[in-house]
C-alpha positions in Angstrom: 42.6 29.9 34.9 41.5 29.9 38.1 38.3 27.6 39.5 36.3 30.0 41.3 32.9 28.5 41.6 29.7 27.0 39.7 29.6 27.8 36.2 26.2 26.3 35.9 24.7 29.1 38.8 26.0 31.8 36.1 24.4 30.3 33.0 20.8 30.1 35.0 20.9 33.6 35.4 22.7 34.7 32.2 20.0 37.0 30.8 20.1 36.7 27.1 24.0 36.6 26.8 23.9 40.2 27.8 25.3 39.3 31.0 29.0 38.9 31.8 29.6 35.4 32.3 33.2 34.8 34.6 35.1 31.7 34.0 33.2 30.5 37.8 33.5 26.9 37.5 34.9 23.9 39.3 34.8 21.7 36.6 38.6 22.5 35.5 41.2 22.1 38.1 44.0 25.1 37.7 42.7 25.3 34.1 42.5 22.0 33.1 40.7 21.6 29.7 39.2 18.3 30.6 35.8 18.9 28.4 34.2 15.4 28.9 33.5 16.7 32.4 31.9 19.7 31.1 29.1 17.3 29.9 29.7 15.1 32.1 28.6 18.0 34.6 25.7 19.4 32.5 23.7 16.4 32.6 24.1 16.4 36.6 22.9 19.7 36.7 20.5 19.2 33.4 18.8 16.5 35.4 18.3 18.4 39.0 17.5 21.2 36.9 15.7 20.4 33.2 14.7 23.9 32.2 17.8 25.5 32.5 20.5 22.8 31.5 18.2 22.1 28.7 18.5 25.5 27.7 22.4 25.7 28.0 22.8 22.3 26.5 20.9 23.9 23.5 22.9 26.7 23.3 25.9 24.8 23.4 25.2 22.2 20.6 23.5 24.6 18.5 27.0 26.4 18.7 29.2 23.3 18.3 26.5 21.1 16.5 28.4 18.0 15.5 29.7 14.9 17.6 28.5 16.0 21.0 24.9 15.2 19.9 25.9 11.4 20.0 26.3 11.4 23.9 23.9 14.4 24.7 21.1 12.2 22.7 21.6 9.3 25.0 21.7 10.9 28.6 18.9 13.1 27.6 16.8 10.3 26.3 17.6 7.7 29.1 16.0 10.0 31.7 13.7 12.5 29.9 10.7 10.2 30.2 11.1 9.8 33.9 12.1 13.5 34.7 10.3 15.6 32.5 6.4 16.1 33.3 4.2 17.7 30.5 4.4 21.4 29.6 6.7 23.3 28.9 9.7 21.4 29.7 8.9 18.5 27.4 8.3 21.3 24.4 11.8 22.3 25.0 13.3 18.9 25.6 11.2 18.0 22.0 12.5 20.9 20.2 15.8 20.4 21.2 15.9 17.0 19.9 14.5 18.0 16.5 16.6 21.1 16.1 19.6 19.0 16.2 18.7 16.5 14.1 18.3 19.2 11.4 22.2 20.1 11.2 23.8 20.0 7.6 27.2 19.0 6.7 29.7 21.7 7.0 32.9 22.4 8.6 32.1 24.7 12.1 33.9 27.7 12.4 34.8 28.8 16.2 36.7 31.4 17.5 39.1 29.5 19.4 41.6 26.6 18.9 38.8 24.1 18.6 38.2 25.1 15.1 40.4 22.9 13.4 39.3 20.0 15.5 35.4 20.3 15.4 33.5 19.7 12.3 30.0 18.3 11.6 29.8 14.4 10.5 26.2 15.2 9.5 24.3 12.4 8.0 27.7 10.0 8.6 25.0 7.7 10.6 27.7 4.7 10.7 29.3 6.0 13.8 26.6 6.3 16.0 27.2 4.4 19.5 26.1 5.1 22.8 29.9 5.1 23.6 31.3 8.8 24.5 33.2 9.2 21.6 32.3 13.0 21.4 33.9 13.1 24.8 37.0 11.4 24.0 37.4 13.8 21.2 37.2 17.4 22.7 39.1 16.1 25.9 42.1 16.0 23.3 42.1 19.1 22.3 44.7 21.6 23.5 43.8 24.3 25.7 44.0 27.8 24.6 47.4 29.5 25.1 45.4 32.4 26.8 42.9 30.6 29.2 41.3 27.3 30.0 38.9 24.9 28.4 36.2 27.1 30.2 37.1 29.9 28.1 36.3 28.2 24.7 32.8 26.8 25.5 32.2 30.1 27.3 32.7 31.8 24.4 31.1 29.7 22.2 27.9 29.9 24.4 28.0 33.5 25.0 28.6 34.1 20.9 25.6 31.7 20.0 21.8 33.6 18.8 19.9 32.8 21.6 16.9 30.4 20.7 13.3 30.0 22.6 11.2 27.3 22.0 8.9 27.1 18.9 8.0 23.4 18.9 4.2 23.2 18.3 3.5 23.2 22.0 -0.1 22.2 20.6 0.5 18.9 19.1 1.7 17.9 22.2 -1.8 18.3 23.8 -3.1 16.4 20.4 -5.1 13.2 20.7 -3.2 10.1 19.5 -4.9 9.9 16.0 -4.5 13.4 15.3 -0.5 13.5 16.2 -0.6 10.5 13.7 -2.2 12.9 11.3 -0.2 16.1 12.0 2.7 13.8 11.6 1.3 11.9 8.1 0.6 15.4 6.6 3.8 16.9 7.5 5.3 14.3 4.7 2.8 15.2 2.4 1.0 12.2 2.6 2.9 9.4 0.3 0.6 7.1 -1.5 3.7 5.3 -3.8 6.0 3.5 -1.0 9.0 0.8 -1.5 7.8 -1.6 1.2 10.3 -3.3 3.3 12.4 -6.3 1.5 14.9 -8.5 3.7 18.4 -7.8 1.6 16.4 -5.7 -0.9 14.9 -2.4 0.0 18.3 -1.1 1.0 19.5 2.5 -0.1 20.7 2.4 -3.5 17.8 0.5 -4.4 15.8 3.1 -2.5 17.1 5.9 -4.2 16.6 4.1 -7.4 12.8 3.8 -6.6 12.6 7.0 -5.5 13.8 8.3 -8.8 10.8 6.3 -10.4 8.3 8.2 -8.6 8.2 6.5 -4.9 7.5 8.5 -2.2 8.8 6.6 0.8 10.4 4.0 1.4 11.5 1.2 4.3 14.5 -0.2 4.9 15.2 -4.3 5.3 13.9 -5.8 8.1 16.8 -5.5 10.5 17.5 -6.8 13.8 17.2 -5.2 16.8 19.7 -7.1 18.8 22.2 -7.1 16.5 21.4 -3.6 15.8 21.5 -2.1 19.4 24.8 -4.2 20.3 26.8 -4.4 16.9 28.8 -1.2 15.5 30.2 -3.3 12.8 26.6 -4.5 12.2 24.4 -1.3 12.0 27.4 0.0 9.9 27.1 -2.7 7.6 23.1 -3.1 7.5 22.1 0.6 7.7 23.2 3.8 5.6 21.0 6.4 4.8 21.6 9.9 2.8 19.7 13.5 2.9 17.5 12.5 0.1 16.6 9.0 1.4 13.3 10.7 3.0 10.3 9.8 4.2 12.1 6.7 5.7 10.3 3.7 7.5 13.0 2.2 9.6 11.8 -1.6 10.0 13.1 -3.1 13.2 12.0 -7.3 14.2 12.2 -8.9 17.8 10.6 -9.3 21.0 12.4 -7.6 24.4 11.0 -3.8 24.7 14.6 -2.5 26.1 16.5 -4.0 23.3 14.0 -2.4 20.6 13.9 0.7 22.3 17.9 0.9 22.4 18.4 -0.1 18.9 15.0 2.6 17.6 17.5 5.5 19.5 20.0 5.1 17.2 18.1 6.0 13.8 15.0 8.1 15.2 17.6 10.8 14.3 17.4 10.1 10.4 13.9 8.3 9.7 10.3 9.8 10.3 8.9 6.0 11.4 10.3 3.7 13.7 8.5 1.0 12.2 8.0 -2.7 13.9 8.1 -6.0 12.0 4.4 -7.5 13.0 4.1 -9.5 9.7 7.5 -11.7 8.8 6.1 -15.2 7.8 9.8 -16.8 7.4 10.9 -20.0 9.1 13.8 -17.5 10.6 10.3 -15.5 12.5 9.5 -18.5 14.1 12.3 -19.7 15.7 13.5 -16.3 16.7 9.9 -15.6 17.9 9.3 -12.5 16.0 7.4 -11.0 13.5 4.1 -12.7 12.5 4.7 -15.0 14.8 4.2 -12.4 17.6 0.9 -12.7 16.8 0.4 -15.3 19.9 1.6 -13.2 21.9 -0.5 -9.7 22.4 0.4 -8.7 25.4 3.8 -8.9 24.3 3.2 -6.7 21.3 1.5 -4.1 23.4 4.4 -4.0 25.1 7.0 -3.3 22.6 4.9 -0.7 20.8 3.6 1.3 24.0 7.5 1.1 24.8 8.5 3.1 21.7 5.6 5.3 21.5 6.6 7.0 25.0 10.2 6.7 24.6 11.0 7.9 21.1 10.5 11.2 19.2 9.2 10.2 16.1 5.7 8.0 15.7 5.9 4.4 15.7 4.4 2.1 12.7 3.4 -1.2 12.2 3.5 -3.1 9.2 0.9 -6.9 10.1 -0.6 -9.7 8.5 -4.2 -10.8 8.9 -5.7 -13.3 11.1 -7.6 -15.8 9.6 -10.8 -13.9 11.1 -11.1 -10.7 10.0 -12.7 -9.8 13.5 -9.7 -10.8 15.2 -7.7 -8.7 12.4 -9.6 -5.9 13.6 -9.5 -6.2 17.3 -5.3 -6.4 16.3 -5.4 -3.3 14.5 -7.2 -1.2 17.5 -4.7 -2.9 19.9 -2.0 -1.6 18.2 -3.7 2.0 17.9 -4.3 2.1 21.2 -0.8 1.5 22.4 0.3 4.0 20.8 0.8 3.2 17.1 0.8 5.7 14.6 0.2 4.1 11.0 -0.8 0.2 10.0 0.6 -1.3 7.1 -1.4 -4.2 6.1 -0.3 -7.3 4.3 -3.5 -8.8 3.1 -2.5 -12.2 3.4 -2.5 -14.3 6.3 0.7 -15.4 8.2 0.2 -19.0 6.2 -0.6 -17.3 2.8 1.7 -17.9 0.0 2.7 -15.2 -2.4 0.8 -16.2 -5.0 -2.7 -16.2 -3.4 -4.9 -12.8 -4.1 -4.1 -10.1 -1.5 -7.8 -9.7 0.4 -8.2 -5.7 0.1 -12.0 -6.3 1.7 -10.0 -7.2 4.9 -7.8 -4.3 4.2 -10.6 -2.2 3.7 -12.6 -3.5 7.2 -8.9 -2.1 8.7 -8.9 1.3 7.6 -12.3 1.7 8.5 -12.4 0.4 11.6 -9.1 2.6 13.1 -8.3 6.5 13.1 -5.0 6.4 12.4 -2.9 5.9 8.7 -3.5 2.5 7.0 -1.0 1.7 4.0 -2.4 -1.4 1.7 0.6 -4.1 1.0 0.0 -6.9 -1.6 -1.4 -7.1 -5.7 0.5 -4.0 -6.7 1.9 -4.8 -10.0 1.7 -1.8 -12.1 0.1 1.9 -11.8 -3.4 0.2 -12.5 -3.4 -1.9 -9.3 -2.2 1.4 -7.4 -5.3 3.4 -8.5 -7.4 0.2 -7.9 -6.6 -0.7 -4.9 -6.9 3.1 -3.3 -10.4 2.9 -4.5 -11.4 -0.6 -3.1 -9.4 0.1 0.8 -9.7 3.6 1.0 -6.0 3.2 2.3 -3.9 6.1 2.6 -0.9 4.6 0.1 0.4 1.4 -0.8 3.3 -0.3 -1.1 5.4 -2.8 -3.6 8.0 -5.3 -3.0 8.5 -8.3 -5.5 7.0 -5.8 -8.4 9.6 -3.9 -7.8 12.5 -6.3 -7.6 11.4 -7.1 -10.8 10.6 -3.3 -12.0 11.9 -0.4 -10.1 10.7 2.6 -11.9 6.7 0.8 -12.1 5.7 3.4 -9.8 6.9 6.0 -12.4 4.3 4.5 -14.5 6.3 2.3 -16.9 5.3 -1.6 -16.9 6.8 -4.7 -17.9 5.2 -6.2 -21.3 3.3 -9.2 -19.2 1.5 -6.2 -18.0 0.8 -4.4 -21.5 -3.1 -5.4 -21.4 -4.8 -3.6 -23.9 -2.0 -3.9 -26.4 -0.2 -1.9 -28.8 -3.0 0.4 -28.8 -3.0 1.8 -25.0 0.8 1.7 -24.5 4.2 2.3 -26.2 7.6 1.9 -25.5 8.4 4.3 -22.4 12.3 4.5 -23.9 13.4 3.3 -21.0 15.1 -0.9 -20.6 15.7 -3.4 -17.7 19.4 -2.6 -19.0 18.9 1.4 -18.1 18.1 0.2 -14.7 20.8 -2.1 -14.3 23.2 1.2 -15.4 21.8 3.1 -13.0 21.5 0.9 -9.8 24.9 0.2 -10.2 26.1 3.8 -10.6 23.7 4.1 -7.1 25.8 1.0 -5.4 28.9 2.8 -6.2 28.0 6.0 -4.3 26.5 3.7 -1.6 28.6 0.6 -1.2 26.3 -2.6 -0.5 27.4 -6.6 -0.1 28.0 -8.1 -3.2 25.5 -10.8 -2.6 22.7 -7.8 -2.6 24.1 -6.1 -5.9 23.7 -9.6 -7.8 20.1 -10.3 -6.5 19.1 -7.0 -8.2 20.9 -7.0 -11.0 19.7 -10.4 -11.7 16.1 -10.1 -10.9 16.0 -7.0 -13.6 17.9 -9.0 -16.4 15.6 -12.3 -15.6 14.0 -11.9 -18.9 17.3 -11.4 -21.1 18.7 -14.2 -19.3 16.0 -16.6 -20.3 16.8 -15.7 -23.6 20.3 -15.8 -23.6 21.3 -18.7 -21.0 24.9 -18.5 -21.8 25.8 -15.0 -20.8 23.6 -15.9 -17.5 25.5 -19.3 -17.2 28.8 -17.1 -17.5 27.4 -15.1 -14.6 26.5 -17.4 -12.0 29.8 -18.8 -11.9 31.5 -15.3 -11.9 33.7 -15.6 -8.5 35.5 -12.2 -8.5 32.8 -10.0 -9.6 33.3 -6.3 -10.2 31.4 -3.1 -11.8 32.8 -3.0 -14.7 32.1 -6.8 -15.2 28.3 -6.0 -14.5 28.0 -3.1 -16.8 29.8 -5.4 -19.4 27.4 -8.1 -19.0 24.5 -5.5 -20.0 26.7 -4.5 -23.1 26.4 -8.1 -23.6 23.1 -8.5 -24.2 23.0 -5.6 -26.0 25.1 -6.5 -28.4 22.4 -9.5 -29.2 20.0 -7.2 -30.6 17.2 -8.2 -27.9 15.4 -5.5 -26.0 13.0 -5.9 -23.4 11.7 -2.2 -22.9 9.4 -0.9 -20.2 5.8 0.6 -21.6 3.8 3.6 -20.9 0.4 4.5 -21.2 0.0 6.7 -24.3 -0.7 10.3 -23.9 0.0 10.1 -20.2 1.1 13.2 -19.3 
């Protein structure tokens, strides 16, 4: 093919695809099918001229929509904030963003030798890396027998429906607080949410919760560091599926840049970026995150204001209180006016111990005094606590953490029988066992691989109470060294065998 001149001058003026389009371009060299400089080119000309390369970057991904979103996603997000003014041009760079986050997984058909190397990874998040891998991939495919690389992307442009941009130009012009709201009613408003658990709240138990009647759910506290700079960590530490929505990703640590690089990588499959404000561990202090940021304002400011104007989906905070509930409040405003979209609010302080009363009068003083979504954290054992607890706060949802360790399916309305409190006359047995739960997580943990050393913190926290009763089968388990599924499901068969339930209750006449 021959390089004739810019293919970029043609696409600006392509009118609807109606146009013919000539191979013009001198990003081949006598028909080279180098396609990394295709992109590599597009974001050149994307950033001298947004509208335009926006539009053909569109075109193309919507076409090819799989891998080149990686490496797209990161040069348009490293200088959209400083090259894009408000208007028009940041509708389009928005919509772009969110149409290609909503791709499904299928193979992608193309009319040209590309087909049988292209196909959509969809929600295969493990892979994601600011490295070009995209680039690498399409720069190995053989060029056409017929013509150059230009030919195949030219054709796949020129083939594609043409798209204008429907982003709700409006919401852009929104105050804060009502973005926060657009945004909270879009999910339909959860009230039942899996709050965030260090080696707990991780997907299979997720989707087990969800099952049982949560609405959302966060992921462990993970480490932005690690995060933005490990492959082999954010593989290990972070999986996600389809269903596993409305997700809170929960992110700890203290440099703005480092949290902003390691938020890019999952604002593509969550609907909060949410920062860790509230960790009371040992591990907090010395790393100098979490509650412990609570010295530091200025510093929080900073990290929040950084990912509410970097990041394309709203930023949440989940805190703890101060020992003055003034200076609780003055933290919660603080945080809405950098930006914040939703507070989470543990109602203990960052020295409170686990088994002191959560203070939902503090929580309450919060959501009144802020404009934005307040989620209550803290006293939620069973579907009587949710109902009271939305009455006294006024919150907008609450959330569950070592209830739920202990009871996944509580907030599907079945309670453990410490919580039966009216007796056998308000309750019966909701035909449904810690050992049912057991079955299922693990069936969950084998279509979602997790460390061993999570699996057996769950499976043991639901058969706590058949263990106390049967300390041999639980002796025989803790010294279990080469564990396996079908050892688990047999220790439940186990128990079983002695006769001994331990089944979950439901209100009477509930439905």
């Amino acid at each position: 093919m021959e390089a004739k001149s810019d293919l970029w001058d043609e696409i600006r003026t392509w009118n609807g695809g109606s146009a013919s389009i000539e191979a013009k371009s001198d990003l081949w060299s006598g028909g080279s099918a180098s396609k990394s400089d295709l992109w590599t080119k597009a974001t050149l000309q994307w950033r001298e001229n947004r509208t335009c390369g926006m539009e053909a970057a569109l075109e193309c991904v919507k076409t090819l929509k799989s891998d080149l979103w990686d490496e797209i996603r990161f040069h348009v997000k490293m200088e959209r904030r400083s090259h894009i003014e408000k208007g028009s041009e940041e509708c389009e760079g928005s919509f772009f963003l969110i149409h290609v986050q909503n791709r499904k997984e299928e193979t992608l058909v193309l009319p040209s030798p590309m087909t049988s190397t292209i196909s959509l990874s969809g929600f295969k998040i493990h892979n994601h890396s600011r490295t070009p891998y995209a680039l690498r991939r399409l720069s190995t495919v053989s060029p056409p027998c017929h013509g150059g690389g230009a030919d195949v992307l030219l054709t796949a442009i020129r083939s594609a429906p043409r798209y204008t941009c429907n982003y709700p130009t409006e919401d852009r012009y929104l105050r804060s607080e009502e973005r926060a709201w657009a945004h909270w009613n879009k999910l339909n408003q959860p009230k039942l949410i899996v709050a965030p658990m260090y080696d707990g709240s991780e997907l299979p138990f997720r989707m087990l919760c969800r099952k049982y009647g949560a609405q959302a759910a966060y992921t462990p506290m993970l480490h932005s560091r690690s995060f933005a700079e490990s492959k082999k960590f954010r593989s290990r530490e972070f999986t996600t599926c389809e269903e596993d929505r409305p997700l809170f990703v929960q992110f700890c640590g203290n440099d703005p840049d480092i949290l902003l690089e390691a938020a890019y990588r999952v604002e593509s499959f969550c609907d909060y970026v949410d920062i860790n404000l509230g960790c009371p561990q040992r591990i907090a202090r010395s790393g100098n995150y979490g509650a412990f940021l609570m010295d530091d304002l200025p510093l929080v400011k900073s990290l929040v204001e950084k990912l509410a104007t970097n990041l394309t989906v709203p930023v949440s905070c989940k805190i703890r209180l101060f020992p003055e509930l003034q200076d609780t409040i003055n933290y919660a405003k603080l945080l809405e006016d950098s930006g914040c979209s939703l507070i989470a609010v543990h109602g203990r302080t960052r020295d409170g111990r686990t088994r002191e009363r959560a203070n939902w009068d503090a929580i309450k003083s919060v959501k009144n005094a802020v404009k934005i979504p307040v989620l209550a954290n803290g006293n939620i054992r069973h579907m009587d606590d949710v109902q009271s607890c939305l009455t006294t706060t006024g919150v907008e949802g609450v959330m569950s953490a070592e209830a739920l360790l202990d009871n996944p399916a509580l907030f599907g309305g079945f309670r453990s029988g410490e919580w039966v409190l009216d007796g056998e006359h308000g309750f019966e047995d909701g035909n449904l066992d810690r050992g049912d739960l057991v079955f299922e997580y693990l069936k969950l943990c084998e279509k979602y691989p997790v460390r061993w050393n999570i699996i057996i913190s769950h499976v043991y926290g639901m058969l706590k109470k058949w263990f106390e009763t049967h300390p041999d089968i639980r002796d025989d388990f803790n010294v279990k060294r080469n564990l396996s599924f079908e050892y688990l499901y047999s220790v439940v068969d186990r128990l079983r065998a002695r006769g001994v339930r331990f089944p979950l209750y439901v209100k009477k006449n509930r439905h």
